[in-house]
DRENNUKE-286830 format. One record per atom (N, C-alpha, C): residue number from 1; atom name; y, z, x. Coordinates in nm, 3 decimals. Example, Ala and Ser with C-alpha at 12.3 -4.5 7.8 and 13.67 -1.06 7.14 Angstrom:
residues 2
seq / atom / north / up / east
1 / N / -0.569 / 0.780 / 1.319
1 / CA / -0.450 / 0.780 / 1.230
1 / C / -0.330 / 0.780 / 1.320
2 / N / -0.225 / 0.708 / 1.285
2 / CA / -0.106 / 0.714 / 1.367
2 / C / 0.003 / 0.787 / 1.290
END
This chain:
residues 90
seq / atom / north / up / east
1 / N / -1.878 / 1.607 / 0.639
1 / CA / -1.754 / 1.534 / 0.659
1 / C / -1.667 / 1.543 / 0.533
2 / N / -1.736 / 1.521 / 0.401
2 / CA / -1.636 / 1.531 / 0.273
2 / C / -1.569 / 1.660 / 0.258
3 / N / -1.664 / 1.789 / 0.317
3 / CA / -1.577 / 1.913 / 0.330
3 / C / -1.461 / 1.956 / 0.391
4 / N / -1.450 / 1.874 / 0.509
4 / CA / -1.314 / 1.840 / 0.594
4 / C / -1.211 / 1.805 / 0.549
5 / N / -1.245 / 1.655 / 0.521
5 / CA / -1.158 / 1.588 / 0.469
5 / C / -1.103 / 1.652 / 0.314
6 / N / -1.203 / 1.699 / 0.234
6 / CA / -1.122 / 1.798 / 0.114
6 / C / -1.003 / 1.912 / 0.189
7 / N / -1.071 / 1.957 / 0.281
7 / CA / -0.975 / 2.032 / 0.311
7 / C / -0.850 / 1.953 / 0.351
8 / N / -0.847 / 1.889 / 0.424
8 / CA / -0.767 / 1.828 / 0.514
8 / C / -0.641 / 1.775 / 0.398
9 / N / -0.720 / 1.689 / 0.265
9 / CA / -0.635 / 1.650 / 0.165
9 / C / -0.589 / 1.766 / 0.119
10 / N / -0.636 / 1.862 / 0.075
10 / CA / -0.590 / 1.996 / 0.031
10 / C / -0.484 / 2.021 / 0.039
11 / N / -0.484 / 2.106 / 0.172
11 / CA / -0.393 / 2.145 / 0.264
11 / C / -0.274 / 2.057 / 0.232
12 / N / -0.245 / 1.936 / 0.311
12 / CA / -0.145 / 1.890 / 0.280
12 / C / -0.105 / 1.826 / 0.165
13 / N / -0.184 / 1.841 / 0.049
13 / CA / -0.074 / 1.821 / -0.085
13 / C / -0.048 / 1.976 / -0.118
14 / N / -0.093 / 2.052 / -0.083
14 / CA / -0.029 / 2.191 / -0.108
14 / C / 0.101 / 2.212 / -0.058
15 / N / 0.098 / 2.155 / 0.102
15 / CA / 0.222 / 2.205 / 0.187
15 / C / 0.304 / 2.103 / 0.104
16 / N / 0.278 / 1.970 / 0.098
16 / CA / 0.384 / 1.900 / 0.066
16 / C / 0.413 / 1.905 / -0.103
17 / N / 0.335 / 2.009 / -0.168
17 / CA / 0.422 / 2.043 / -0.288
17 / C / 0.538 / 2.166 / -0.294
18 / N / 0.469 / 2.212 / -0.192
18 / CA / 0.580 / 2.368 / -0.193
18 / C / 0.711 / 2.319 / -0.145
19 / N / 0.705 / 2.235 / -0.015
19 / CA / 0.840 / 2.193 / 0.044
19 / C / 0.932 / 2.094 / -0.074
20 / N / 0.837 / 2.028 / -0.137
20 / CA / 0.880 / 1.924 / -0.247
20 / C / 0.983 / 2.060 / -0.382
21 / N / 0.881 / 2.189 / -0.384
21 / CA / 0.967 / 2.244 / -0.513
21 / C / 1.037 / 2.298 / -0.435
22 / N / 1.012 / 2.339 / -0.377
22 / CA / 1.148 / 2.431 / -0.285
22 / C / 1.293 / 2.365 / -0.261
23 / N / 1.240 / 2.230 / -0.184
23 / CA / 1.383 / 2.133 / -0.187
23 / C / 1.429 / 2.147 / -0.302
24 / N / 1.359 / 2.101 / -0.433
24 / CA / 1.383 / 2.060 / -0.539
24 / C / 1.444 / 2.148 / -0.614
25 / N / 1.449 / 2.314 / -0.587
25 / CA / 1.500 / 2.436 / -0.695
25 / C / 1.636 / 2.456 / -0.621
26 / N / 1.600 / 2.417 / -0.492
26 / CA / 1.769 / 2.455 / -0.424
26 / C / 1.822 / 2.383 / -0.432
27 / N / 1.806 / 2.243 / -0.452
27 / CA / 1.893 / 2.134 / -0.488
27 / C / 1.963 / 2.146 / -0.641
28 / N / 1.865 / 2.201 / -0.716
28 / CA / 1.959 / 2.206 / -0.843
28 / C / 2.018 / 2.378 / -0.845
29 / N / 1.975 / 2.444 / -0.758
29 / CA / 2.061 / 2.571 / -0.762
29 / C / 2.187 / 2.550 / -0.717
30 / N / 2.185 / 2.420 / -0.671
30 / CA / 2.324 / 2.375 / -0.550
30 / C / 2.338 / 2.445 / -0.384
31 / N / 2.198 / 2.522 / -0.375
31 / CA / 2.230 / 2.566 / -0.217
31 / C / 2.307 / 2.432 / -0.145
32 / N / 2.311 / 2.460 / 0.008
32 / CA / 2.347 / 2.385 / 0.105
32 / C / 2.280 / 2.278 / 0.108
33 / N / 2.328 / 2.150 / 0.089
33 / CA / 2.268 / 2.005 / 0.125
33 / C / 2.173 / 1.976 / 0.183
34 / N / 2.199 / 2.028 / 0.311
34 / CA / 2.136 / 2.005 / 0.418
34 / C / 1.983 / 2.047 / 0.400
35 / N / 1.969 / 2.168 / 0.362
35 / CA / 1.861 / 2.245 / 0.388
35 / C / 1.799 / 2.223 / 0.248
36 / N / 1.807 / 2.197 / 0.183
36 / CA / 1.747 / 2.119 / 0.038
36 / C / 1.659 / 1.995 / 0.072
37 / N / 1.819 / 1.906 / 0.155
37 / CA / 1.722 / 1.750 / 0.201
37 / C / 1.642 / 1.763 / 0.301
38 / N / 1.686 / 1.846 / 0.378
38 / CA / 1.526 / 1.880 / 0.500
38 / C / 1.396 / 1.923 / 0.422
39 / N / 1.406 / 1.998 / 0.364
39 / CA / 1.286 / 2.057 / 0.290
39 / C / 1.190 / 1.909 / 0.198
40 / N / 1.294 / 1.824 / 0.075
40 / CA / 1.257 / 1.768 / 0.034
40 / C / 1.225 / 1.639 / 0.137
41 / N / 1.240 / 1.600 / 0.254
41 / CA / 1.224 / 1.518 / 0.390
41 / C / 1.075 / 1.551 / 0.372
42 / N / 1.069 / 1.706 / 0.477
42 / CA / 0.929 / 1.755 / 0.483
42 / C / 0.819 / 1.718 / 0.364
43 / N / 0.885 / 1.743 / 0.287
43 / CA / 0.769 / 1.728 / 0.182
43 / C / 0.707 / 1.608 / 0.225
44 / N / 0.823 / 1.498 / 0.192
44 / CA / 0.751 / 1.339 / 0.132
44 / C / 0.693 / 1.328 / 0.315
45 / N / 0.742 / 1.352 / 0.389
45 / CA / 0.658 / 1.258 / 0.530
45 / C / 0.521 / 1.353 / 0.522
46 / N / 0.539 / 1.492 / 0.490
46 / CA / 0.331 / 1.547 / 0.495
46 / C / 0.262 / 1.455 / 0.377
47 / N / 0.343 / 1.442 / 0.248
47 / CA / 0.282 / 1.355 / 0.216
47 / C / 0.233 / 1.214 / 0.232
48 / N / 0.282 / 1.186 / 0.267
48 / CA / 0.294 / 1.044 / 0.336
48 / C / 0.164 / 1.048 / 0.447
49 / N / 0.171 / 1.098 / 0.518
49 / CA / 0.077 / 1.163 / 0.659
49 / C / -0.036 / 1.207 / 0.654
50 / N / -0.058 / 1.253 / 0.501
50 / CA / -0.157 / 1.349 / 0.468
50 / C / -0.288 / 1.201 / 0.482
51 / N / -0.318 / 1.114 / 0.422
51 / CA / -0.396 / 0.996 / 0.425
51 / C / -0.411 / 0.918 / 0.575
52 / N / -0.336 / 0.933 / 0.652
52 / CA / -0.337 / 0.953 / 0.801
52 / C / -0.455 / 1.025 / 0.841
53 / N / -0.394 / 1.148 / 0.815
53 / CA / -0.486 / 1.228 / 0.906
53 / C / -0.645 / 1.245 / 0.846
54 / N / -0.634 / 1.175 / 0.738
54 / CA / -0.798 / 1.174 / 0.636
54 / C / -0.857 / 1.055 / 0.747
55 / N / -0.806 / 0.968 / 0.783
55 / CA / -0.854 / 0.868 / 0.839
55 / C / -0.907 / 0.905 / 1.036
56 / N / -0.807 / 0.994 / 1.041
56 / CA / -0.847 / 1.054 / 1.223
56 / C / -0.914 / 1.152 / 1.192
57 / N / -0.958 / 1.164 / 1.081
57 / CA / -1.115 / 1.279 / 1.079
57 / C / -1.238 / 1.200 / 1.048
58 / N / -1.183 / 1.076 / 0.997
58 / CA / -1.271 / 1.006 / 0.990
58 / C / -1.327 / 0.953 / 1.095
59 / N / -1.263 / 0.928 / 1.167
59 / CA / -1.260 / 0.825 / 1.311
59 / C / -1.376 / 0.959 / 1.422
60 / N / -1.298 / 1.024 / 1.402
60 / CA / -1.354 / 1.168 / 1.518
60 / C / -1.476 / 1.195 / 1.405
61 / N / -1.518 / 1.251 / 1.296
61 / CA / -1.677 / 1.295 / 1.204
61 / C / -1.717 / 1.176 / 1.276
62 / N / -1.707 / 1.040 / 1.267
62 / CA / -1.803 / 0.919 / 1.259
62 / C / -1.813 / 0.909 / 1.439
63 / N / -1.772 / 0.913 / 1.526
63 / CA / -1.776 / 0.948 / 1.658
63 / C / -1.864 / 1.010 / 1.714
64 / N / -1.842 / 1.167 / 1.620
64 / CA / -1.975 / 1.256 / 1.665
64 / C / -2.081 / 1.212 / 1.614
65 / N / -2.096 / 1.174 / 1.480
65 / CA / -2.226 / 1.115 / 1.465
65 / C / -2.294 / 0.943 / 1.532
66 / N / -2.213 / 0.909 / 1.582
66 / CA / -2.258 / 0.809 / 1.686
66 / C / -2.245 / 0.678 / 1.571
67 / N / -2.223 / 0.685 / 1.523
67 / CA / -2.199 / 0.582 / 1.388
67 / C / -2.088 / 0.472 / 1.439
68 / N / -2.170 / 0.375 / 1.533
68 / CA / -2.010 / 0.266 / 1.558
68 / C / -1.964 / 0.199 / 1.468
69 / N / -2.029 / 0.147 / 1.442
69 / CA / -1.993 / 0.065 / 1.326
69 / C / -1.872 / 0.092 / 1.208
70 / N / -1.898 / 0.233 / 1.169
70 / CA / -1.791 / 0.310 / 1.140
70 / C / -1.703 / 0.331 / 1.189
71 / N / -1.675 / 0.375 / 1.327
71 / CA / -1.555 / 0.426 / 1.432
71 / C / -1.517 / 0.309 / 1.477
72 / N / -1.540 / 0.195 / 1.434
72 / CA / -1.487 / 0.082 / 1.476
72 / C / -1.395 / -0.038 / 1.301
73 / N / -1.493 / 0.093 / 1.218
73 / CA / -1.379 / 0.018 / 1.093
73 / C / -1.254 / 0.129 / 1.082
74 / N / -1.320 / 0.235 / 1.107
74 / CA / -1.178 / 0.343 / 1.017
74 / C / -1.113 / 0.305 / 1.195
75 / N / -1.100 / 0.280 / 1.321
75 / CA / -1.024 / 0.271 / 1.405
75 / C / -0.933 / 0.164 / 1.385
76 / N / -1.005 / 0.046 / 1.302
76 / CA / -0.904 / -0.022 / 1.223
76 / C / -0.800 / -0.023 / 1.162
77 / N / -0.845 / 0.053 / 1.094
77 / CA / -0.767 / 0.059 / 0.929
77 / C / -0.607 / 0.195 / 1.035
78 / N / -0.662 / 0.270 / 1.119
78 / CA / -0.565 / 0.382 / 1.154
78 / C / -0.508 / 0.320 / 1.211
79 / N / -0.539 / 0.191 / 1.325
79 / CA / -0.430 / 0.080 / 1.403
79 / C / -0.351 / 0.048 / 1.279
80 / N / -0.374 / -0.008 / 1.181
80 / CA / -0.320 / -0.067 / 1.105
80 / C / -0.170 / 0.002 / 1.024
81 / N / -0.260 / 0.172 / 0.994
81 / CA / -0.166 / 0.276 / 0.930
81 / C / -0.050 / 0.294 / 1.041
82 / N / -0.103 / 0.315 / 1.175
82 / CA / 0.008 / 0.320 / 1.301
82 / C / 0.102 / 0.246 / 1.259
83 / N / 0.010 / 0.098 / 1.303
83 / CA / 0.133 / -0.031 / 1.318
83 / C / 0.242 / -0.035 / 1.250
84 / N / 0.224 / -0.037 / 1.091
84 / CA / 0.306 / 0.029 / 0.967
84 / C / 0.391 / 0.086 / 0.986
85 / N / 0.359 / 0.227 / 1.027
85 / CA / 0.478 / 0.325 / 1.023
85 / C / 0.575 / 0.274 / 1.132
86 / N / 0.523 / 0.234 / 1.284
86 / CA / 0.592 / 0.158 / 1.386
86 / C / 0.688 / 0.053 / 1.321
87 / N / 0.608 / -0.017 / 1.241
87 / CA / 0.734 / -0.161 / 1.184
87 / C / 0.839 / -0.096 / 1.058
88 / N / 0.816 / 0.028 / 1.006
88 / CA / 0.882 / 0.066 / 0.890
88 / C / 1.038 / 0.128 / 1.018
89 / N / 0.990 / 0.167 / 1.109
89 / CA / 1.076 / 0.286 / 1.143
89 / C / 1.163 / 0.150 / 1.251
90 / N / 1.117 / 0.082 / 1.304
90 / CA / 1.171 / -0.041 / 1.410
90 / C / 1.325 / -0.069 / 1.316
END
């Protein structure tokens, strides 16, 4: 399961650093607005997301291993991460 989830964190602080410099070099190159703030957007929500999805691998590893007790705390804690983003965006 920790091999997953390394990956899983991996992955998305990678993606969400590239979109982060990328916004970030065209913004001071002065490209187009638009496509600077989309990029730097992308970045911060994979980042943002990336601890999300550590938690629905958690939920699904602890599932297969039959572990309730577990799939009944991290199902918690991901209601909780939901609810959040639901009341941030309301």
């Amino acid at each position: 399961m920790e091999a997953t989830i390394g990956r899983v964190l991996r992955m998305g602080v990678t993606t969400s650093s590239v979109c982060l410099a990328i916004g970030l070099a065209l913004s001071l190159l002065g490209a187009p607005g638009a496509v600077a703030t989309a990029l730097l957007t992308i970045g911060l929500v994979i980042l943002m997301a990336t601890p999300v999805g550590r938690v629905v691998i958690s939920v699904v590893e602890y599932t297969l291993e039959r572990d309730w007790f577990f799939v009944v705390l991290t199902s918690i804690v991901l209601l909780e991460l939901l609810g959040s983003v639901f009341a941030a965006t309301r």
